[in-house]
C-alpha positions as YAML, in Angstrom:
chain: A
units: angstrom
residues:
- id: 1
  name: UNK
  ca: [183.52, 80.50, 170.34]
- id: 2
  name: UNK
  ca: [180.48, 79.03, 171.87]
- id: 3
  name: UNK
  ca: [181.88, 79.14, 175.46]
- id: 4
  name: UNK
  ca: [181.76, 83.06, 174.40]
- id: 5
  name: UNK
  ca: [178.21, 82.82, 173.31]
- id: 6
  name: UNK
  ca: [177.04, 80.74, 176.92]
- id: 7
  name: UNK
  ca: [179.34, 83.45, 178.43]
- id: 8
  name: UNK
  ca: [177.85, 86.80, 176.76]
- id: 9
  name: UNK
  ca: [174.38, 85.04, 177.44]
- id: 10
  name: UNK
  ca: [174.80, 84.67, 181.07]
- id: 11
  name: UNK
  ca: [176.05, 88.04, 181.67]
- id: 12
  name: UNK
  ca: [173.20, 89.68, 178.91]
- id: 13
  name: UNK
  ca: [170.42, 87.76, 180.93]
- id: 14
  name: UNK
  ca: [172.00, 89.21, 184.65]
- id: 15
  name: UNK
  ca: [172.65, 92.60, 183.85]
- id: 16
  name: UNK
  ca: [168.78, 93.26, 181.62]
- id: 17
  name: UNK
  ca: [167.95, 92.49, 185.17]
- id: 18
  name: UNK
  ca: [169.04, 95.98, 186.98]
- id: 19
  name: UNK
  ca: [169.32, 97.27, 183.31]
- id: 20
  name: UNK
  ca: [166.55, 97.24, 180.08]
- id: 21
  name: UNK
  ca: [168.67, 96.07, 177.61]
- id: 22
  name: UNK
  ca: [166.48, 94.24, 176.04]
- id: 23
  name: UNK
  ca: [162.70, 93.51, 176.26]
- id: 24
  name: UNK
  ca: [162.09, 92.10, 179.50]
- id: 25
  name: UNK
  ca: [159.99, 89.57, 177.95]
- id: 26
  name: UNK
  ca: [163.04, 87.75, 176.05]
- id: 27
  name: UNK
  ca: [163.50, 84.78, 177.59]
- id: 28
  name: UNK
  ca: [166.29, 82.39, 176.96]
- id: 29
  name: UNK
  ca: [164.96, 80.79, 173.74]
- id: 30
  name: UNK
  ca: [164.08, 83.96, 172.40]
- id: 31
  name: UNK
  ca: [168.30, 85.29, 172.73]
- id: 32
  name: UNK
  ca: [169.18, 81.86, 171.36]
- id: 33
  name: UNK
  ca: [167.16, 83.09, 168.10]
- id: 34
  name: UNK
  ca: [168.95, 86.65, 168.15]
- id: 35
  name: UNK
  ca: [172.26, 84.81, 168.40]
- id: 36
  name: UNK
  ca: [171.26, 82.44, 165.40]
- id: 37
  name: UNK
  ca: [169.96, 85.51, 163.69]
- id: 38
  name: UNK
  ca: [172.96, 87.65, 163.87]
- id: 39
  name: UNK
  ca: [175.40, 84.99, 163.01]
- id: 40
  name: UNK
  ca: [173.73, 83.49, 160.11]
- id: 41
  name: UNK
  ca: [175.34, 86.03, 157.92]
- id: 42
  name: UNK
  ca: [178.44, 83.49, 157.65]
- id: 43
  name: UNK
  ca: [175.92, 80.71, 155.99]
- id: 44
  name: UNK
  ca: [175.84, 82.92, 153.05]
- id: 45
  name: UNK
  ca: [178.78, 85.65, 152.42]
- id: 46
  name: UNK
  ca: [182.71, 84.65, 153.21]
- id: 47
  name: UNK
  ca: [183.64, 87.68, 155.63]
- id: 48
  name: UNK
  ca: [187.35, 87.99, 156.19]
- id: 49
  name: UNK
  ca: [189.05, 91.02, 157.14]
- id: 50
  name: UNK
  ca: [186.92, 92.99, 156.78]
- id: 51
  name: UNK
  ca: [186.46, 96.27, 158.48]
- id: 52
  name: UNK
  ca: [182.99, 96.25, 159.82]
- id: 53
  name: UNK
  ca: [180.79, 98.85, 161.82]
- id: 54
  name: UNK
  ca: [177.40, 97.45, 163.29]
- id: 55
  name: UNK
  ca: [175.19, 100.51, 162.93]
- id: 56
  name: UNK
  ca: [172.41, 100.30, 166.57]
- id: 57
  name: UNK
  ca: [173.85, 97.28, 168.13]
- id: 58
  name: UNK
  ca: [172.13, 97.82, 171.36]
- id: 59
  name: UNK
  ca: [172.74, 94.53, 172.91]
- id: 60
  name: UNK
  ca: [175.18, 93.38, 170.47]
- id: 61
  name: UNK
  ca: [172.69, 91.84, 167.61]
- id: 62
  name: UNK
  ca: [174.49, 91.54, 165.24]
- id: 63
  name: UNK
  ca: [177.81, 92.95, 165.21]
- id: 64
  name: UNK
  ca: [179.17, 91.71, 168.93]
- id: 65
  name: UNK
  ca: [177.69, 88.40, 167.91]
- id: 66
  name: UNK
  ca: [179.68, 88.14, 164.64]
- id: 67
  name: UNK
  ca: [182.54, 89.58, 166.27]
- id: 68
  name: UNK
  ca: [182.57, 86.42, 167.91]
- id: 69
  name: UNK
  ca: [182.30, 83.71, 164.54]
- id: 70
  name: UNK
  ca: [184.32, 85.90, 162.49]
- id: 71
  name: UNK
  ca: [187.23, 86.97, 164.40]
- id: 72
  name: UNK
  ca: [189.78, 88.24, 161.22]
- id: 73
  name: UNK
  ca: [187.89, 91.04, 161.05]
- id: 74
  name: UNK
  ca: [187.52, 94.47, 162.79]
- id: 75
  name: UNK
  ca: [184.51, 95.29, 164.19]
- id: 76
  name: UNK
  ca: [183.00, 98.58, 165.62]
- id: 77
  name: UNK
  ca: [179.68, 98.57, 167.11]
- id: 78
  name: UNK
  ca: [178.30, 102.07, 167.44]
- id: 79
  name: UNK
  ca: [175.21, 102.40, 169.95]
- id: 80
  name: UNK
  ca: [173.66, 106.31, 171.58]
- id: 81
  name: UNK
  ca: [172.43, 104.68, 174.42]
- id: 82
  name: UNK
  ca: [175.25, 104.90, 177.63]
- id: 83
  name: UNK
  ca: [173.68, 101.88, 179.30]
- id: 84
  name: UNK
  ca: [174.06, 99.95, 176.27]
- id: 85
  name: UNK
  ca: [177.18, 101.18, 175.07]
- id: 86
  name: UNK
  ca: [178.47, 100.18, 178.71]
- id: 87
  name: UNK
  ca: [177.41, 96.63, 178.37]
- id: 88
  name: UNK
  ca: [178.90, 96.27, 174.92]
- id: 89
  name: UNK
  ca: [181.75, 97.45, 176.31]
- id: 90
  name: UNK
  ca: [182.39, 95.59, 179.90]
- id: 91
  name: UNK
  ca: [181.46, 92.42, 177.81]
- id: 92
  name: UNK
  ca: [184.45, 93.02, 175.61]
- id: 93
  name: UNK
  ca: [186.37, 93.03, 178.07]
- id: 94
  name: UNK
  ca: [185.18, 90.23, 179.82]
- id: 95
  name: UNK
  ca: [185.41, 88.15, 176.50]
- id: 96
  name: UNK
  ca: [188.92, 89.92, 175.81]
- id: 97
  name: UNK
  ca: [187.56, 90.76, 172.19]
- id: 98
  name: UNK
  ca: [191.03, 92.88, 170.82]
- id: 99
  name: UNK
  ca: [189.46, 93.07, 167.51]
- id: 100
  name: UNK
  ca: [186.14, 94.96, 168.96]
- id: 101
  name: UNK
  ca: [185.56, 98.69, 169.73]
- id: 102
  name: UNK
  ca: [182.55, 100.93, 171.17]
- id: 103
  name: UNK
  ca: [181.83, 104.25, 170.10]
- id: 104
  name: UNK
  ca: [178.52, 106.39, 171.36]
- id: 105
  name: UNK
  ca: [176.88, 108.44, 169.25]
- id: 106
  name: UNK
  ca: [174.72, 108.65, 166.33]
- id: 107
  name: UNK
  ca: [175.41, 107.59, 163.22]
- id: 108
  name: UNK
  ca: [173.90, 111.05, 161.80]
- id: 109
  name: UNK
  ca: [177.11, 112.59, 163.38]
- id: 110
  name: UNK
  ca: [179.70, 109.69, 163.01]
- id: 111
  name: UNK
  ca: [178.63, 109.83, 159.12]
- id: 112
  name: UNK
  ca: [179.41, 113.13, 158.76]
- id: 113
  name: UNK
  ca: [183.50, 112.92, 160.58]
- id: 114
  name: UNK
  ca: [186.14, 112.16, 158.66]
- id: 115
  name: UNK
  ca: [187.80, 109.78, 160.43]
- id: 116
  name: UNK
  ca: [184.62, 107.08, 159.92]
- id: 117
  name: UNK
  ca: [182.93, 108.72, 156.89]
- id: 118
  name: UNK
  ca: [183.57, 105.72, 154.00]
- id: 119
  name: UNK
  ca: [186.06, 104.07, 155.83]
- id: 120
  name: UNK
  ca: [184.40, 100.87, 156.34]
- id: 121
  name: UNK
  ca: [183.99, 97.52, 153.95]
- id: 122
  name: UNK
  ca: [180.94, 96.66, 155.57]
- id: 123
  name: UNK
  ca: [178.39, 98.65, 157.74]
- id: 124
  name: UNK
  ca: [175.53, 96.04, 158.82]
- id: 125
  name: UNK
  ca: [172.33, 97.20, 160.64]
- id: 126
  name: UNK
  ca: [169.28, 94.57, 162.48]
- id: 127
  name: UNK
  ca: [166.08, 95.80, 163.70]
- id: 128
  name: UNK
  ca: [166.98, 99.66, 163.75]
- id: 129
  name: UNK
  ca: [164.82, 101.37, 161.40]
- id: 130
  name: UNK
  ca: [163.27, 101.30, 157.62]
- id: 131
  name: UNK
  ca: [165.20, 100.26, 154.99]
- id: 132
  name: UNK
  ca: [164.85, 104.25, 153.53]
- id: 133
  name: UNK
  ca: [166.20, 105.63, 156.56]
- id: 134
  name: UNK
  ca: [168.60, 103.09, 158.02]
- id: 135
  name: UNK
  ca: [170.36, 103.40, 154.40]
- id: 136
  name: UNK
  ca: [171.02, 106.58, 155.04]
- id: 137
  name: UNK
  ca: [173.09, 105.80, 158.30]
- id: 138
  name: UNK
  ca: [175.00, 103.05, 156.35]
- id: 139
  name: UNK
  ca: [176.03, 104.43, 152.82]
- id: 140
  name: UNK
  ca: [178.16, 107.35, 154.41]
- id: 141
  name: UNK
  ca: [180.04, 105.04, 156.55]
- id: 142
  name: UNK
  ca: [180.88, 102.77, 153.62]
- id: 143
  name: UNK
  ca: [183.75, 103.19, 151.11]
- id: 144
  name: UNK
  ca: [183.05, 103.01, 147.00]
- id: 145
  name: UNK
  ca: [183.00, 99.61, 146.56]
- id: 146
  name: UNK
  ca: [182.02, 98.07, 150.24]
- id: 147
  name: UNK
  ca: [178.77, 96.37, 151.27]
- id: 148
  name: UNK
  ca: [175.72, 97.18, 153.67]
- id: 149
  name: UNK
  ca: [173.80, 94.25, 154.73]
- id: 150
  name: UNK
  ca: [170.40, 94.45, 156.59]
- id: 151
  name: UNK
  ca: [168.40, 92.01, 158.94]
- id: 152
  name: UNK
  ca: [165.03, 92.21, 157.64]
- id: 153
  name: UNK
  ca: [161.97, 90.45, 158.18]
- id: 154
  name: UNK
  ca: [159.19, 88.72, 155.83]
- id: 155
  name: UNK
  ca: [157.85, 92.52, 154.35]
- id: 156
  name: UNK
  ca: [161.61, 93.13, 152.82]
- id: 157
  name: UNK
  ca: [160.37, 93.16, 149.15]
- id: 158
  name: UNK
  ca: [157.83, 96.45, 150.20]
- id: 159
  name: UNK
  ca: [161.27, 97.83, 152.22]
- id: 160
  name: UNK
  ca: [163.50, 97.45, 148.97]
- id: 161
  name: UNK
  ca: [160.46, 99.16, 146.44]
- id: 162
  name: UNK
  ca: [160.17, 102.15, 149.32]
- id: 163
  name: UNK
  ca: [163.96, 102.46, 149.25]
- id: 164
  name: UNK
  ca: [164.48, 102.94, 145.44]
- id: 165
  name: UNK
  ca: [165.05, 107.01, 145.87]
- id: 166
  name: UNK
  ca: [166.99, 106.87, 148.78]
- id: 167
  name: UNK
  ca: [169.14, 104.26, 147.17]
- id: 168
  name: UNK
  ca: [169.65, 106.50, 144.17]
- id: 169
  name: UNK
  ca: [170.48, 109.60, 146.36]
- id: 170
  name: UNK
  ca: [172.74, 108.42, 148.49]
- id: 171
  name: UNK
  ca: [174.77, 105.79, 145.74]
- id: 172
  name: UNK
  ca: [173.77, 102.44, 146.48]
- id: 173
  name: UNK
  ca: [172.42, 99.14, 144.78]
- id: 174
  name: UNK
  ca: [170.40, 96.09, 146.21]
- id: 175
  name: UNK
  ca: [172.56, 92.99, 144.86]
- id: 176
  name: UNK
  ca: [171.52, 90.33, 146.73]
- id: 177
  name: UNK
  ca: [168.86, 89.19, 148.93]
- id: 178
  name: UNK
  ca: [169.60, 85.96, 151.58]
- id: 179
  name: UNK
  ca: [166.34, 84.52, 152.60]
- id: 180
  name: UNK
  ca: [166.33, 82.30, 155.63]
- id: 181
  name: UNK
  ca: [164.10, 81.00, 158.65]
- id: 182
  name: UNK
  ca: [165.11, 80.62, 162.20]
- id: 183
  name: UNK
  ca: [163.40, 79.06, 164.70]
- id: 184
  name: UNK
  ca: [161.58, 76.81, 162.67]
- id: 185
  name: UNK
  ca: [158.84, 79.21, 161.00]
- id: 186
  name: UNK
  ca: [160.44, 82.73, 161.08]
- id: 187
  name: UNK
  ca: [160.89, 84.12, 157.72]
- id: 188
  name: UNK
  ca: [163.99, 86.29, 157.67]
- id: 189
  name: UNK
  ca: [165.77, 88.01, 155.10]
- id: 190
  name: UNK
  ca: [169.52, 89.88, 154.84]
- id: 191
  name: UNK
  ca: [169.34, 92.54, 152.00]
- id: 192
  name: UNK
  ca: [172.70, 93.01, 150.51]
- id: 193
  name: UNK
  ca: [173.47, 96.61, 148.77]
- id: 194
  name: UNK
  ca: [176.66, 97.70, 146.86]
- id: 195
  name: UNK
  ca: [177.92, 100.86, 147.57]
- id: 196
  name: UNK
  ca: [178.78, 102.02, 143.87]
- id: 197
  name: UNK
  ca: [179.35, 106.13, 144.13]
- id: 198
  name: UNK
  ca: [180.12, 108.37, 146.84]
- id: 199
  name: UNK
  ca: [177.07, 109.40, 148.89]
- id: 200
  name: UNK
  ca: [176.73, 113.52, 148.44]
- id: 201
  name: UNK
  ca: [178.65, 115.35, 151.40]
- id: 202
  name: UNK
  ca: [175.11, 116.62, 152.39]
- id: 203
  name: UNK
  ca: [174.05, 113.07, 153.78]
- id: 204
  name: UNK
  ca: [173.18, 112.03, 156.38]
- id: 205
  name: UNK
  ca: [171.57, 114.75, 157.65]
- id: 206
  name: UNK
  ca: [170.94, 115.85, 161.10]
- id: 207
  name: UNK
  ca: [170.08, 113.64, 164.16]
- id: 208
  name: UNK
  ca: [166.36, 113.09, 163.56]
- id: 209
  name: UNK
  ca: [165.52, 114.16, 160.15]
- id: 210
  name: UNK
  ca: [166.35, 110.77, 158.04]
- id: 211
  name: UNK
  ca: [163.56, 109.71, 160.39]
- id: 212
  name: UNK
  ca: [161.26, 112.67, 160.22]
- id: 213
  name: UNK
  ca: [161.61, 112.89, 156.25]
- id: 214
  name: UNK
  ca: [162.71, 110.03, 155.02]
- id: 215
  name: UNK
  ca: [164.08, 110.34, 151.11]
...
């Protein structure tokens, strides 16, 4: 497991080189608080297979990183960039991660095929968008019953009062809220919300508007 981590490192820190995966500015100790962010999901909810889709993993915070403490469950990690989905890919297959699969595209589209649409346990989401809109990726991907959880930082109370439509729209409920710090002084919080009714077939809507009008 943490031969993975020093592995997936390594390789993260040589290819942002020729490629901007991410900011150029990370440095080592900043990854090493990515990697303790994405995996401290495990402190406080027993995951266990569990069919899981990381909604924006870019460089694989959190769902490659989880994929790596919680291997009895199925992960995919759905990215629209090429370049990123490429590195979440060739890392895969450089960690010989069976349980892990890449898709490209955008979860406005993936939402809306069958073959994804509320067929996951658990969709999970870091540093991609407003709670409002980013709930409106999730909930379609998520079966009746299943669980989002989102990476949020110290504002998450203001996030959860701004969601309270979209919530209602699209069938979900906040349940739980895990408040942590990493890195000494870095308030962080993972918002836990219950899917409870089938989102309407309408949502999400098209690439761009969950953004441009959020509910």
């Amino acid at each position: 497991m943490e031969n993975n981590v020093r592995i997936y490192k390594n390789y993260l820190l040589q290819e942002n080189d020729k490629t901007n995966l991410v900011s150029r500015r990370t440095i080592e100790d900043e990854l090493d608080l990515h990697i303790e962010d994405s995996q401290k999901v495990f402190d406080h909810w027993r995951l266990e297979k569990q069919k899981i889709i990381d909604v924006g993993s870019g460089a694989g915070f959190p769902g490659l990183i989880m994929a790596m403490y919680g291997q009895e469950n199925e992960y995919t990690l759905l990215e629209s960039d090429l370049k990123k989905c490429n590195f979440l890919q060739q890392t895969i297959e450089l960690l010989k991660m069976d349980h892990v699969q890449v898709i490209r595209g955008r979860a406005e589209e993936i939402g809306q095929h069958n073959t994804h649409r509320e067929k996951y346990d658990l969709s999970i989401s870091r540093a991609v968008a407003a709670m409002r809109v980013i709930i409106e990726y999730c909930l379609p991907l998520t079966r009746v019953g299943g669980m989002v959880l989102l990476w949020k930082g110290p504002r998450y109370e203001e996030e959860i009062e701004q969601s309270k439509n979209a919530l209602q729209v699209l069938g979900g409920q906040v349940e739980d809220t895990y408040l942590y710090q990493i890195g000494g002084d870095r308030k962080r919080a993972i918002i836990q919300i219950r899917k409870i009714q089938p989102t309407p077939e309408k949502y999400p809507r098209r690439a761009g508007l969950p953004v441009k009008r959020p509910l």
